[in-house]
N, C-alpha and C positions, 0 to 999 in steps of 0.2 A: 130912216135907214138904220140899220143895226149890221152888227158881226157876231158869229158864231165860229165855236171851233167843231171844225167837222174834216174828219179822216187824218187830225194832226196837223191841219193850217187852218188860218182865216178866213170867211168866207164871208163876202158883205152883201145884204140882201135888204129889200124890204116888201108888204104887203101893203094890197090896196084892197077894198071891201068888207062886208060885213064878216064879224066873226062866225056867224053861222051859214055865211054861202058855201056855195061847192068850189072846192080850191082849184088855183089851174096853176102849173108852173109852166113860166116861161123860159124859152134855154135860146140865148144869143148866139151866134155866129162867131165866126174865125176875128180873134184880135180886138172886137164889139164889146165896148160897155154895156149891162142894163141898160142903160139911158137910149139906146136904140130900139126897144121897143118904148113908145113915144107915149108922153099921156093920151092924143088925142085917138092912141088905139085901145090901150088900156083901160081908159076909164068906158067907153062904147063895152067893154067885155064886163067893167061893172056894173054898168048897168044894166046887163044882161042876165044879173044874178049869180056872178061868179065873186070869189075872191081869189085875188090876182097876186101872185108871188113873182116876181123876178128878182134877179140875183145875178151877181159879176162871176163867172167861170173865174176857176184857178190863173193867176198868170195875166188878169186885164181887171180894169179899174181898179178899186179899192182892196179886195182880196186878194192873198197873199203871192205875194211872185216868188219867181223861181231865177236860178242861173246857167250860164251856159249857151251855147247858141252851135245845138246840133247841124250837120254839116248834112246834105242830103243825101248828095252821092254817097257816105257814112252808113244812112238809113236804109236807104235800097239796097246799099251792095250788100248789109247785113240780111235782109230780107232775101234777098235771091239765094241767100247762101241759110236761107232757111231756121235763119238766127235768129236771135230777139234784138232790136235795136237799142244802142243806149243811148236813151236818151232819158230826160227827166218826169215825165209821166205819162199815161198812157188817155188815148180816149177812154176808156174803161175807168181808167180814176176818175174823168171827167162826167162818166157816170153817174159813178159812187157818189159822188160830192153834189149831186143834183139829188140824189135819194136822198142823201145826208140830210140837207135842206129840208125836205121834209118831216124827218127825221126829227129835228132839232124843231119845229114848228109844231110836232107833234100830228101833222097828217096822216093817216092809213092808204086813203088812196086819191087821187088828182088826175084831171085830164093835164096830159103834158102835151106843150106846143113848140118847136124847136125850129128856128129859120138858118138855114145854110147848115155851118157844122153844128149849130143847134139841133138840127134837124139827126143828122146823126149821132148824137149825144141822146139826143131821144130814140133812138131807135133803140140805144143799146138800154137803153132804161127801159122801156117796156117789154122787150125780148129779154133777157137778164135780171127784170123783177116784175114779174107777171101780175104780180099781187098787188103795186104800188099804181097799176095805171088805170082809171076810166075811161080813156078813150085817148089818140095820139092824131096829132096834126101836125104834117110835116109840110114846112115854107121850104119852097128855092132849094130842096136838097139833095142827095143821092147815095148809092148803094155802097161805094167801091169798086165796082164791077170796072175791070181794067178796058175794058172793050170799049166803052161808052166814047162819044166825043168828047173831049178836050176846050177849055175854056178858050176863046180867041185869041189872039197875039195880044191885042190891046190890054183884056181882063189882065192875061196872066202878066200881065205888065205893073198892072196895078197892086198885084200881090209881090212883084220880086223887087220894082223899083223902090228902093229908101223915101222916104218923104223925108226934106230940110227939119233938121233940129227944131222945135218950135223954139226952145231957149236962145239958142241963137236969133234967129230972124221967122217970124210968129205968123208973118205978112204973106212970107215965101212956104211956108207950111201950110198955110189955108189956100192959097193959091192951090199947090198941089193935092189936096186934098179933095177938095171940093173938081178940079178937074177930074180926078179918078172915081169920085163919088156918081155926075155925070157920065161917064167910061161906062160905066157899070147898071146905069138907069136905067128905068121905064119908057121906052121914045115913045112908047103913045101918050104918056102926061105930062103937065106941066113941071118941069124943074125950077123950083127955087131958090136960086143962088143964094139970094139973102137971109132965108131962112138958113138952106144946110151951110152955111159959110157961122153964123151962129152958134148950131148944135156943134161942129167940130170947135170952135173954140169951148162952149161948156164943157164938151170932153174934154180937150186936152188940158183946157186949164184942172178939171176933176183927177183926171191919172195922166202920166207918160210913160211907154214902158214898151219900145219896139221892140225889142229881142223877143217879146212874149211872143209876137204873132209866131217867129220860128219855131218855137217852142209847140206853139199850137198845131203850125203844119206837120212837123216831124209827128206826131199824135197822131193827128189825121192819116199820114202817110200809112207808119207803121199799121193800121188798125187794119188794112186790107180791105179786101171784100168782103160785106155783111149781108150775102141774098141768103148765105145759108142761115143765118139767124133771123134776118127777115121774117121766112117763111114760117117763123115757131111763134111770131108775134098772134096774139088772139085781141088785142084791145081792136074796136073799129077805130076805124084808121081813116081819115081822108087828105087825102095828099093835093097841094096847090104849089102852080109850078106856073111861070111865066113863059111865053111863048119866044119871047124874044131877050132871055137871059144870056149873056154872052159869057159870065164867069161858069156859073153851072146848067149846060143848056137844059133844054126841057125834054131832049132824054132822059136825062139823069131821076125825073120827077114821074117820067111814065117809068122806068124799072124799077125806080120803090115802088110805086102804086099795084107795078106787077108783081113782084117777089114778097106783098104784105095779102096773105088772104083776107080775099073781101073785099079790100083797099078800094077806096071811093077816089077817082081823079077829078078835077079838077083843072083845064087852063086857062088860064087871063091873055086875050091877047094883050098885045103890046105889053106888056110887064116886064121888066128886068130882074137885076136883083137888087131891091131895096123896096122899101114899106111906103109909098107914096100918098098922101093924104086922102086922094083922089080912090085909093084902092084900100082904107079902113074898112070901109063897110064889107065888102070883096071879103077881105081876111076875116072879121067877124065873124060872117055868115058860115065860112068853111072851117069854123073853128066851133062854131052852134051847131053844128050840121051834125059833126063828130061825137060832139057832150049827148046831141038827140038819139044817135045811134046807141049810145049806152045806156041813155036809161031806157031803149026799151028793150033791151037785153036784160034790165035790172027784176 
């Protein structure tokens, strides 16, 4: 793992593959360390002939945080009223800071692959730097489009209910953790308690840092609706969306696919929204599919 200064903070990242494969960055979801794209996906995409960059977004894991904890009614009401919200950065920085990365690694151009707000972070990185992307592969994500369905009671439960201190009591942290991580699952595959009860303590022992995810949503919120930027995207594009997502349903993954010209869809039955072992090869392939698309454009 290393740190770079990019856009005037920290950004903690690291690469997997050879130096002369074709680079891919990966861009995490809402409040997600790196460490959520897992080796046993990552190393499958090196072997595939890629060289693999992920890196921790502004405001989660080891890269630099921020303060404050935007209030929402705050952000909308500013937005209704056709304002700019204040808040502490924008998805658009979240952008920036993903080109950066490249930037700083010295890349010219990379297939970018982006799951949940990843997924929109990429969006706006290939719409917004046309020149930087080989091809875009969008996990579990969506437009903005205010029309769309709404995450379940339960999802948006999982995003608004506080999870226990871990400093406090660590026991009562992984309990809710891991219940919300299942909330949110794949029901068609196997859940592994033992495992994900695991990865969230190597998280949390790695970073703690709640307020970020506010920080992230307000981001999200403000950035609106992206179909009209969408449509100016030229990298191929194939988008994979879970049939049975209850945070971002699988609306959300047909109207990217609709609003990106060209846009290749893809659904997984049974899939939620998480990366299940069971469903590497799945991702892979929809992420090979997209790099195929470009070079024979090249």
């Amino acid at each position: 793992m290393a740190q770079a200064q990019i856009n005037g903070i920290s950004i903690e990242y690291e690469v997997h593959g050879a130096p002369d494969a074709e680079p891919m960055l990966l861009i995490m979801g809402l409040g997600a360390q790196m460490t959520r794209w897992p080796p046993g996906l990552y190393e499958k995409l090196v072997a595939r002939g890629f060289r693999v960059i992920r890196f921790d977004n502004r405001d989660v894991g080891l890269s630099q945080k921020f303060s404050g904890a935007p209030r929402m009614d705050d952000v909308i009401g500013a937005m209704m009223k056709g304002e700019n919200p204040n808040i502490p950065y924008t998805l658009d920085d979240m952008a920036a800071d993903a080109v950066g990365v490249l930037d700083h690694l010295g890349v010219e151009r990379a297939h970018i692959v982006g799951a949940s707000m990843g997924g929109m972070i990429g969006q706006l990185v290939v719409a917004d730097y046309p020149n930087r992307a080989l091809s875009f592969t969008s996990i579990f994500s969506t437009t903005g489009n205010p029309s769309l369905p709404r995450a379940t009671p339960e999802a948006m439960a999982v995003l608004m209910t506080p999870a226990p201190n871990p400093n406090d009591d660590i026991d009562a942290y992984l309990d809710h953790t891991v219940r919300n991580a299942r909330t949110i699952g794949s029901p068609g595959y196997p859940f592994d308690e033992k495992l994900m009860r695991e990865r969230l303590l190597s998280d949390v022992s790695r970073a703690y840092e709640p307020l970020g995810v506010a920080r992230q949503i307000a981001a999200v919120t403000a950035n609106g609706d992206r179909r009209t930027k969408l449509a100016k995207i030229k990298a191929p594009t194939v988008v994979l969306h879970g049939d049975s997502d209850p945070l971002v349903p699988v609306e959300g993954g047909r109207d990217t696919a609709a609003s990106i010209p060209d846009a290749e869809l893809r659904i997984i039955p049974n899939m939620g929204h998480d990366l299940p072992p069971a469903l590497y090869d799945a991702v892979v392939e929809a992420i090979c599919r997209a790099a195929e698309r470009s070079r024979a454009l090249a």
